[in-house]
Backbone atoms as SQL, in Angstrom:
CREATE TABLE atoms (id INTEGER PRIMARY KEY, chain TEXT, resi INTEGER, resn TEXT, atom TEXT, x REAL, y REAL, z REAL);
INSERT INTO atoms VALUES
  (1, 'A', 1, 'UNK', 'N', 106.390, 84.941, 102.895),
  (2, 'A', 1, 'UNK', 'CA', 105.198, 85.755, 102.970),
  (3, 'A', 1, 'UNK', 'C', 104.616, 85.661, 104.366),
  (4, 'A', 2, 'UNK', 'N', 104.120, 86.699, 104.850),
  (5, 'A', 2, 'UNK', 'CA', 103.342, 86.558, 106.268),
  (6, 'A', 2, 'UNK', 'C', 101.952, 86.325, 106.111),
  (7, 'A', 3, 'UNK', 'N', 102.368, 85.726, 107.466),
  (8, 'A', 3, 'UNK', 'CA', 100.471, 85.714, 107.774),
  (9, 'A', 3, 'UNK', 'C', 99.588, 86.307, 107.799),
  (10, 'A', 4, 'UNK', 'N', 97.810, 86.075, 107.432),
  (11, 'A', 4, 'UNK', 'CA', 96.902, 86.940, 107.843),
  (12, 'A', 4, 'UNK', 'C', 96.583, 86.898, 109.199),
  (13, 'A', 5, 'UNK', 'N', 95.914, 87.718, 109.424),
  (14, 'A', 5, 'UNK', 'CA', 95.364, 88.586, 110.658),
  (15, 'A', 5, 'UNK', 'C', 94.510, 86.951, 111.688),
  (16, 'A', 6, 'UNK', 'N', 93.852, 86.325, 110.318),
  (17, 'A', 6, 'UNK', 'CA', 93.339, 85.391, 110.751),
  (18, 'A', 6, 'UNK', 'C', 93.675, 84.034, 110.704),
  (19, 'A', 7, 'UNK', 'N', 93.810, 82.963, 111.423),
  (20, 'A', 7, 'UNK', 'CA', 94.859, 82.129, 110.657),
  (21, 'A', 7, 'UNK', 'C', 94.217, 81.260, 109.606),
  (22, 'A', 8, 'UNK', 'N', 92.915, 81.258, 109.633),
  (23, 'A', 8, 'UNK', 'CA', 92.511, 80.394, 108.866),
  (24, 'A', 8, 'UNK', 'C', 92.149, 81.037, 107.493),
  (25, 'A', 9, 'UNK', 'N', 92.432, 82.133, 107.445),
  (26, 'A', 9, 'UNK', 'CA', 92.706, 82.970, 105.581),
  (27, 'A', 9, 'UNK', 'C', 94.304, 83.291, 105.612),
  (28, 'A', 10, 'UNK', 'N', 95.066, 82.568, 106.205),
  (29, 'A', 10, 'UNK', 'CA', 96.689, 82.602, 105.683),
  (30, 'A', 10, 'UNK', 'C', 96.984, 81.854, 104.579),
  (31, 'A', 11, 'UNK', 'N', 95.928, 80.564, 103.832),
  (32, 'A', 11, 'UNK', 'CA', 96.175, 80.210, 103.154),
  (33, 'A', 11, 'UNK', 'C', 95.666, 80.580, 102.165),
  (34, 'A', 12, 'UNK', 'N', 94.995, 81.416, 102.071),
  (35, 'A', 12, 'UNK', 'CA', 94.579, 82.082, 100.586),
  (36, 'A', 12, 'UNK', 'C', 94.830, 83.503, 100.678),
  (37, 'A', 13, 'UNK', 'N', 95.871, 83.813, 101.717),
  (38, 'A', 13, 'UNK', 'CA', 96.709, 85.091, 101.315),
  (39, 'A', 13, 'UNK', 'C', 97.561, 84.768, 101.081),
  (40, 'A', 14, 'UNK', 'N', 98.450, 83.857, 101.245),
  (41, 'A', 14, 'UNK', 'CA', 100.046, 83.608, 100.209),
  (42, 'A', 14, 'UNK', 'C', 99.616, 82.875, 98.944),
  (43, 'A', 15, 'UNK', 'N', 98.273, 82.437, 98.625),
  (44, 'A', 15, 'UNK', 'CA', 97.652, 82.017, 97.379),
  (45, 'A', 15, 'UNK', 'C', 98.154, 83.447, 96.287),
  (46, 'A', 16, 'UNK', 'N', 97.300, 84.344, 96.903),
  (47, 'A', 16, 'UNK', 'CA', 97.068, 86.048, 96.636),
  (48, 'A', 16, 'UNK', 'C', 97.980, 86.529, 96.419),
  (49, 'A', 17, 'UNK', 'N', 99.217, 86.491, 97.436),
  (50, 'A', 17, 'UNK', 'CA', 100.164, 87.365, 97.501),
  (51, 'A', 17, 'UNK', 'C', 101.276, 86.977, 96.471),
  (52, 'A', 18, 'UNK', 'N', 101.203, 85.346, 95.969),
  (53, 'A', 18, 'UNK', 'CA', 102.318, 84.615, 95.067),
  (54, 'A', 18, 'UNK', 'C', 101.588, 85.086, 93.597),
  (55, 'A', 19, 'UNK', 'N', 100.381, 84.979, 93.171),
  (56, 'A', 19, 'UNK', 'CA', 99.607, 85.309, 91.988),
  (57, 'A', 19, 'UNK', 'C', 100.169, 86.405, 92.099),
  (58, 'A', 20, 'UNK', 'N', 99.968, 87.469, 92.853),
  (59, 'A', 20, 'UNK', 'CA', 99.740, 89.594, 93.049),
  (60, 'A', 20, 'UNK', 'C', 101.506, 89.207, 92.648),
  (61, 'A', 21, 'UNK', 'N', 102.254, 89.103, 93.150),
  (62, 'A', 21, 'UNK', 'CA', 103.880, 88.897, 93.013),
  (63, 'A', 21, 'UNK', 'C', 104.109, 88.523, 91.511),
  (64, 'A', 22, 'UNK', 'N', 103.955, 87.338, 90.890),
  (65, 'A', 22, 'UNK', 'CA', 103.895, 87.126, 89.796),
  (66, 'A', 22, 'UNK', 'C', 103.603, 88.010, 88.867),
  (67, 'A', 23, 'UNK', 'N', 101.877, 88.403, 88.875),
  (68, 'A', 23, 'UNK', 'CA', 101.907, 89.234, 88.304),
  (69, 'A', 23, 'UNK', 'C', 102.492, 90.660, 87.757),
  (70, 'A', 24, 'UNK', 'N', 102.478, 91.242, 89.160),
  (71, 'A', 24, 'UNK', 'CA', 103.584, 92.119, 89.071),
  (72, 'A', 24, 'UNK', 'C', 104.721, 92.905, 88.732),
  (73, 'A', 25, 'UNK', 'N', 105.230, 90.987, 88.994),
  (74, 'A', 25, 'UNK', 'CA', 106.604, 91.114, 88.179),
  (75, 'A', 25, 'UNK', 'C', 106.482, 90.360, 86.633),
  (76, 'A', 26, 'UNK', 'N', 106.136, 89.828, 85.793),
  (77, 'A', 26, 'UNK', 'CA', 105.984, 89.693, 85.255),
  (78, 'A', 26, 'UNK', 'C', 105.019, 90.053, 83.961),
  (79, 'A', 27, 'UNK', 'N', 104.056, 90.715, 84.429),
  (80, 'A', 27, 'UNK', 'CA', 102.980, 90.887, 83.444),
  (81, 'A', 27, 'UNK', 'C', 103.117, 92.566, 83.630),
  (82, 'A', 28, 'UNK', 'N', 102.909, 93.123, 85.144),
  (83, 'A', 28, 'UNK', 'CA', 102.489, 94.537, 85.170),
  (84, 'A', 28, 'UNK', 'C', 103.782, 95.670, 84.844),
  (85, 'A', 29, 'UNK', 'N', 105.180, 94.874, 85.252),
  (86, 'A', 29, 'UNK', 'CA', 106.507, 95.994, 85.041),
  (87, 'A', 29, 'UNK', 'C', 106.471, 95.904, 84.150),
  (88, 'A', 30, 'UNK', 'N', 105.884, 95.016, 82.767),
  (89, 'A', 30, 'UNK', 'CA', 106.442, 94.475, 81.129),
  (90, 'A', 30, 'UNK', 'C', 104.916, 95.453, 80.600),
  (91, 'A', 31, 'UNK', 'N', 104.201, 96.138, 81.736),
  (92, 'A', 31, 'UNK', 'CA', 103.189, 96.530, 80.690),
  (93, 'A', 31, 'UNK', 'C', 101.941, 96.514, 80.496),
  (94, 'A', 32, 'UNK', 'N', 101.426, 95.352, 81.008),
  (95, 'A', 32, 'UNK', 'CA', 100.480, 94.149, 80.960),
  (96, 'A', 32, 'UNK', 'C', 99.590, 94.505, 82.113),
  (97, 'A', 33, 'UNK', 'N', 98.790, 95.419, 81.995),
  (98, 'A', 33, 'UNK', 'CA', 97.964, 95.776, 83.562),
  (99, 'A', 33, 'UNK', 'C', 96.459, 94.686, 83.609),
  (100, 'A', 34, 'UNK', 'N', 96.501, 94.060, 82.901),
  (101, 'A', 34, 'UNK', 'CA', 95.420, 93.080, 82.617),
  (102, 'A', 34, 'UNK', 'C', 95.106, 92.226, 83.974),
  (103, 'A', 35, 'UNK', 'N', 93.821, 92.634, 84.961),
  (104, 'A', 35, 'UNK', 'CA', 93.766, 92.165, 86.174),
  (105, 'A', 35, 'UNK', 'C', 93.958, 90.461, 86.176),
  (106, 'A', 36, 'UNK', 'N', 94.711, 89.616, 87.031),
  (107, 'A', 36, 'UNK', 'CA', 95.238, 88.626, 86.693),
  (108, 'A', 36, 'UNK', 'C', 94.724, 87.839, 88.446),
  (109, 'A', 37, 'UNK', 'N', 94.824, 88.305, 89.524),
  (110, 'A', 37, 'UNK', 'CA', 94.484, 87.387, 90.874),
  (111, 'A', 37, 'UNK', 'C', 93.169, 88.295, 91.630),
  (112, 'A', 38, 'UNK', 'N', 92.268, 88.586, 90.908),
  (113, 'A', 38, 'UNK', 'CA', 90.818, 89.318, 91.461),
  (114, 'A', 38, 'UNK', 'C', 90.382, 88.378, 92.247),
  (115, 'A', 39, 'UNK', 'N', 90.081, 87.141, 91.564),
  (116, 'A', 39, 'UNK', 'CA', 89.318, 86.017, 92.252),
  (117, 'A', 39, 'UNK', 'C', 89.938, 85.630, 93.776),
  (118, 'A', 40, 'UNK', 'N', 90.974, 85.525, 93.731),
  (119, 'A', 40, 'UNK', 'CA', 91.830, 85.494, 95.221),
  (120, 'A', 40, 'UNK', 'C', 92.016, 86.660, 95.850),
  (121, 'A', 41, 'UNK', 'N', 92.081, 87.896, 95.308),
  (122, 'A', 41, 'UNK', 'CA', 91.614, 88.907, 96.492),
  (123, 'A', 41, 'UNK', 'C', 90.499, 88.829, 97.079),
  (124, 'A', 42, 'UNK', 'N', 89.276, 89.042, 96.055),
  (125, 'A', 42, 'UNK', 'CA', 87.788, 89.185, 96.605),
  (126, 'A', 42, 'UNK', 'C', 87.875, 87.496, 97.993),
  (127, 'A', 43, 'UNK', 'N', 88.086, 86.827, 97.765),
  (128, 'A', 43, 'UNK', 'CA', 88.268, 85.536, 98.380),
  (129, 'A', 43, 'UNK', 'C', 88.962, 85.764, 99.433),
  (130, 'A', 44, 'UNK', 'N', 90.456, 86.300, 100.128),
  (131, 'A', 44, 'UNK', 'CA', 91.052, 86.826, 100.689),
  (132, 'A', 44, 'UNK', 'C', 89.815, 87.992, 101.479),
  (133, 'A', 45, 'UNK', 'N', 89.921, 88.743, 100.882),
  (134, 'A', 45, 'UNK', 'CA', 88.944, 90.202, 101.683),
  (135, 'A', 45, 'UNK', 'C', 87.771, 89.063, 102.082),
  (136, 'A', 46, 'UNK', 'N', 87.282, 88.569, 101.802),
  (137, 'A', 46, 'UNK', 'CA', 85.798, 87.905, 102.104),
  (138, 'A', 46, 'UNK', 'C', 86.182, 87.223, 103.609),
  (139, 'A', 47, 'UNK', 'N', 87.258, 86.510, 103.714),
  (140, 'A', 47, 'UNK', 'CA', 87.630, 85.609, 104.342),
  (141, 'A', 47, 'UNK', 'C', 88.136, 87.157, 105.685),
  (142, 'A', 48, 'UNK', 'N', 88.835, 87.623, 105.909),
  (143, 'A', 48, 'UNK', 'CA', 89.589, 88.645, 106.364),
  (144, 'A', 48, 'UNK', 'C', 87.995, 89.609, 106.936),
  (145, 'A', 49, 'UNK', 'N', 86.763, 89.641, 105.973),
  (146, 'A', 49, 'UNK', 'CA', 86.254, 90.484, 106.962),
  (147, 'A', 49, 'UNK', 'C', 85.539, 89.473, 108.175),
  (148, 'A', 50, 'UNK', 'N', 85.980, 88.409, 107.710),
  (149, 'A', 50, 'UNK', 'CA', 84.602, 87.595, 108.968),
  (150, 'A', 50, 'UNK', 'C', 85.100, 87.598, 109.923),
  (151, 'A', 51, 'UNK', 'N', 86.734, 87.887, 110.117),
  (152, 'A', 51, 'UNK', 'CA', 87.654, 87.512, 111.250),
  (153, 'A', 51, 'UNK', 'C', 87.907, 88.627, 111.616),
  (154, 'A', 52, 'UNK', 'N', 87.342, 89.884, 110.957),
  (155, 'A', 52, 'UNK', 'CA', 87.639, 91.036, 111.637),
  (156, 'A', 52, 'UNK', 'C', 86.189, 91.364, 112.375),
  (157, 'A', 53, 'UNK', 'N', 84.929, 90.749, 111.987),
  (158, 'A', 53, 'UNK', 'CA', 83.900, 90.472, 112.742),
  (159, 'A', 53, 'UNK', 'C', 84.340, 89.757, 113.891),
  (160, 'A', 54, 'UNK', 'N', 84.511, 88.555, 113.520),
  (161, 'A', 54, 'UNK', 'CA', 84.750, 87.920, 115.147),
  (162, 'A', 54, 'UNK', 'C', 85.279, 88.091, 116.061),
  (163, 'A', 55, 'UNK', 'N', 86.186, 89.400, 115.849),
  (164, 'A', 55, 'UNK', 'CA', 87.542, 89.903, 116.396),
  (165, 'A', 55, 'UNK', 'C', 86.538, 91.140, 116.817),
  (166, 'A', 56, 'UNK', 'N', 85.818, 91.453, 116.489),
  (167, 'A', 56, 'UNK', 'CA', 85.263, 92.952, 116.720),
  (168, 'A', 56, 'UNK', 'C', 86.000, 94.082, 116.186),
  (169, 'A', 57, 'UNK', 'N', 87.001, 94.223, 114.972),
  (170, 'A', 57, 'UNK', 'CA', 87.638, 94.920, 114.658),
  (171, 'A', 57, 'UNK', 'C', 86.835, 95.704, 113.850),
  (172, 'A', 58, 'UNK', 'N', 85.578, 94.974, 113.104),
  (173, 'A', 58, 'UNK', 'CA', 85.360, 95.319, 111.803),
  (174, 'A', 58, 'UNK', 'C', 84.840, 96.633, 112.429),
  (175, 'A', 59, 'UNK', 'N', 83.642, 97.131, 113.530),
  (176, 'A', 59, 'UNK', 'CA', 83.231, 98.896, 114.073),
  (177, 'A', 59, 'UNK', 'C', 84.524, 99.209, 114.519),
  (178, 'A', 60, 'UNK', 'N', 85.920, 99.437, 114.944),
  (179, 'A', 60, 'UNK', 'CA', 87.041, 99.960, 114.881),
  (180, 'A', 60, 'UNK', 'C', 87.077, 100.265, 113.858),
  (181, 'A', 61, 'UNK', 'N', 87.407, 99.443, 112.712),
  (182, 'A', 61, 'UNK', 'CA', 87.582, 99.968, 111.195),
  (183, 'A', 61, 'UNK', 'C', 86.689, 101.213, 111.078),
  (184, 'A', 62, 'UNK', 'N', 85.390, 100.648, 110.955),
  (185, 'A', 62, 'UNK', 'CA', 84.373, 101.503, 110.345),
  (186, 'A', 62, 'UNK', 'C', 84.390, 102.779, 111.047),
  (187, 'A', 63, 'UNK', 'N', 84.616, 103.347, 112.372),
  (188, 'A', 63, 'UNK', 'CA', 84.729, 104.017, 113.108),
  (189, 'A', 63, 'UNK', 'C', 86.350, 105.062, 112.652),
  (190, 'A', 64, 'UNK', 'N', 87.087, 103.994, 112.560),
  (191, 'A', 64, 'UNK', 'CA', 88.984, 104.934, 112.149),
  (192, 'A', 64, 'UNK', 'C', 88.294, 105.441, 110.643),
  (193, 'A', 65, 'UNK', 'N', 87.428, 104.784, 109.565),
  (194, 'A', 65, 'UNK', 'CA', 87.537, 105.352, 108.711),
  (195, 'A', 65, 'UNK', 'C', 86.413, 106.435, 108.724),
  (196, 'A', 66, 'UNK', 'N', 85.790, 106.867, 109.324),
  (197, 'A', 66, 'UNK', 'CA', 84.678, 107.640, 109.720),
  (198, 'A', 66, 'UNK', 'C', 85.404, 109.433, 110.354),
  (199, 'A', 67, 'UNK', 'N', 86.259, 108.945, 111.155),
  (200, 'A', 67, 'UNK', 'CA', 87.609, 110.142, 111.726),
  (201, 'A', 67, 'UNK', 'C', 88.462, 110.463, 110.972),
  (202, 'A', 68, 'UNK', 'N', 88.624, 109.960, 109.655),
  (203, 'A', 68, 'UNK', 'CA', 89.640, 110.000, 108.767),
  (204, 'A', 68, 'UNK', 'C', 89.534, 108.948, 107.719),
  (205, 'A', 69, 'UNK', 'N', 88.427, 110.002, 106.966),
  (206, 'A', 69, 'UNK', 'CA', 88.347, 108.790, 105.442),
  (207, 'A', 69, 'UNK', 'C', 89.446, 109.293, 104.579),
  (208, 'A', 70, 'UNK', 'N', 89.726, 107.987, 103.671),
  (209, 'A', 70, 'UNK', 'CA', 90.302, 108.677, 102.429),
  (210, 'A', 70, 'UNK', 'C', 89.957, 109.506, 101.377),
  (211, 'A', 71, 'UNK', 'N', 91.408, 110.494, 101.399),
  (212, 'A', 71, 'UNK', 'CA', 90.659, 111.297, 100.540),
  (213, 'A', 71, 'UNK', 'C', 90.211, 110.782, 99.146),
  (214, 'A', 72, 'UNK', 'N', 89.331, 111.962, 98.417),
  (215, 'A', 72, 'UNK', 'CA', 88.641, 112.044, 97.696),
  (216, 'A', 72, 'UNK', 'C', 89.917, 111.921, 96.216),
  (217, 'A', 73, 'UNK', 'N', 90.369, 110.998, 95.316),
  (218, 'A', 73, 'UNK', 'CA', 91.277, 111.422, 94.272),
  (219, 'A', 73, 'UNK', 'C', 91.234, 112.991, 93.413),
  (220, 'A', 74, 'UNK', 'N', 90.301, 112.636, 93.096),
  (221, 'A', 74, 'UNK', 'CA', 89.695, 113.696, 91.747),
  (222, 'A', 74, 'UNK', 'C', 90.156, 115.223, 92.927),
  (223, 'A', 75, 'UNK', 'N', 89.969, 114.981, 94.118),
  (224, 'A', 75, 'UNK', 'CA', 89.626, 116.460, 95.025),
  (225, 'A', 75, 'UNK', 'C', 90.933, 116.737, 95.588),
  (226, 'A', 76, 'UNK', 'N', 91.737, 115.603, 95.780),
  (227, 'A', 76, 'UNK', 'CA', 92.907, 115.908, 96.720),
  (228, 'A', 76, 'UNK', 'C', 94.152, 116.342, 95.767),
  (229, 'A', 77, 'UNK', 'N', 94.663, 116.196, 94.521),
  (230, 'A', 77, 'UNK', 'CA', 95.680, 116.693, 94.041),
  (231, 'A', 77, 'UNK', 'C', 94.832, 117.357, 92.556),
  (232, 'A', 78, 'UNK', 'N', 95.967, 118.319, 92.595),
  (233, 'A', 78, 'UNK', 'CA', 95.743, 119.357, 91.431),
  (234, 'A', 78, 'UNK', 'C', 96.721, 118.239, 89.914),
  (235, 'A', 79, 'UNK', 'N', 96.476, 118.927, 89.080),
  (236, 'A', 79, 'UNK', 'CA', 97.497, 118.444, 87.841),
  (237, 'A', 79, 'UNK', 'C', 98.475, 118.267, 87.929),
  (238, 'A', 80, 'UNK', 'N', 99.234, 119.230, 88.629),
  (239, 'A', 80, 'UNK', 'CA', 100.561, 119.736, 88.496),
  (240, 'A', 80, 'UNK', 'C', 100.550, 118.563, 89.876),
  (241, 'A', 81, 'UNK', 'N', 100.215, 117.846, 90.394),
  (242, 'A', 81, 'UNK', 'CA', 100.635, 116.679, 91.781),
  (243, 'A', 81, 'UNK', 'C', 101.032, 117.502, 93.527),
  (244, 'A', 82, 'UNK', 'N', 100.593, 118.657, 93.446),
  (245, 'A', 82, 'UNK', 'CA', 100.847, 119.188, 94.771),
  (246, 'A', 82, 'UNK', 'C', 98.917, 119.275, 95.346),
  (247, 'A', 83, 'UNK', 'N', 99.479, 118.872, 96.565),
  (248, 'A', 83, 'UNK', 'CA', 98.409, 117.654, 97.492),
  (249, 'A', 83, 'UNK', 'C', 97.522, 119.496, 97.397),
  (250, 'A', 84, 'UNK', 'N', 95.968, 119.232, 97.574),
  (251, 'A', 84, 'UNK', 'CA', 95.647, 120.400, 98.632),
  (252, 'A', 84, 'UNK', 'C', 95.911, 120.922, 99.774),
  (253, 'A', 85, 'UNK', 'N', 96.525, 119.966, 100.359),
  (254, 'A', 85, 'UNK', 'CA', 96.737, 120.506, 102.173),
  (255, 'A', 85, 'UNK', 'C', 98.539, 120.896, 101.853),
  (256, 'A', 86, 'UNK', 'N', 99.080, 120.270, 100.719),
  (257, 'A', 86, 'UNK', 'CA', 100.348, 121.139, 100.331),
  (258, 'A', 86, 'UNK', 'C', 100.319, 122.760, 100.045),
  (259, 'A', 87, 'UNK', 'N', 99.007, 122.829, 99.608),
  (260, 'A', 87, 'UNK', 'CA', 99.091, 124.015, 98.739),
  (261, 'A', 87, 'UNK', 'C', 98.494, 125.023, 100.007),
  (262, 'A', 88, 'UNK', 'N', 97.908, 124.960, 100.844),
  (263, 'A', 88, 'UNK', 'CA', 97.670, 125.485, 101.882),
  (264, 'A', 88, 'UNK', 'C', 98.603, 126.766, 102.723),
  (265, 'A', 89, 'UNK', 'N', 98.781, 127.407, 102.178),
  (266, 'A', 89, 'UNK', 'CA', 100.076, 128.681, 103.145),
  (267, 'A', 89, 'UNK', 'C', 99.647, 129.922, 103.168);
């Protein structure tokens, strides 16, 4: 597993990433969507934004997602799964 961004939340992202894996494979391909490593994401993200503060990344972020948010679900695909900007001609 790789490292985080920061080094001192690398250890509670391969915490994250071995739970998220597990789960995965075990609980979510068999079926089982029952959220299982929340507590170590939120913990992970918590850890990950302070270092994207200290880094000054976090107004980059906020700024890239400001030029290009994600789209909207409900708005961006029809039923039938062809994108809006597909359907565009």
């Amino acid at each position: 597993m790789s490292s985080s961004i920061g080094e001192k939340c690398t250890k509670i992202k391969q915490e994250y990433d071995s739970c998220f894996n597990s789960w995965y494979s075990e609980k979510f391909l068999k079926g089982d969507a029952t959220p299982q490593c929340d507590d170590l994401f939120f913990k992970y993200k918590d850890c990950l934004m302070k270092v994207l503060e200290e880094k000054k990344l976090d107004t980059l972020l906020a700024d890239a997602r400001k030029d290009n948010p994600f789209p909207n679900p409900s708005t961006s695909s029809s039923s039938s799964g062809t994108s809006e900007s597909a359907r565009k001609d």
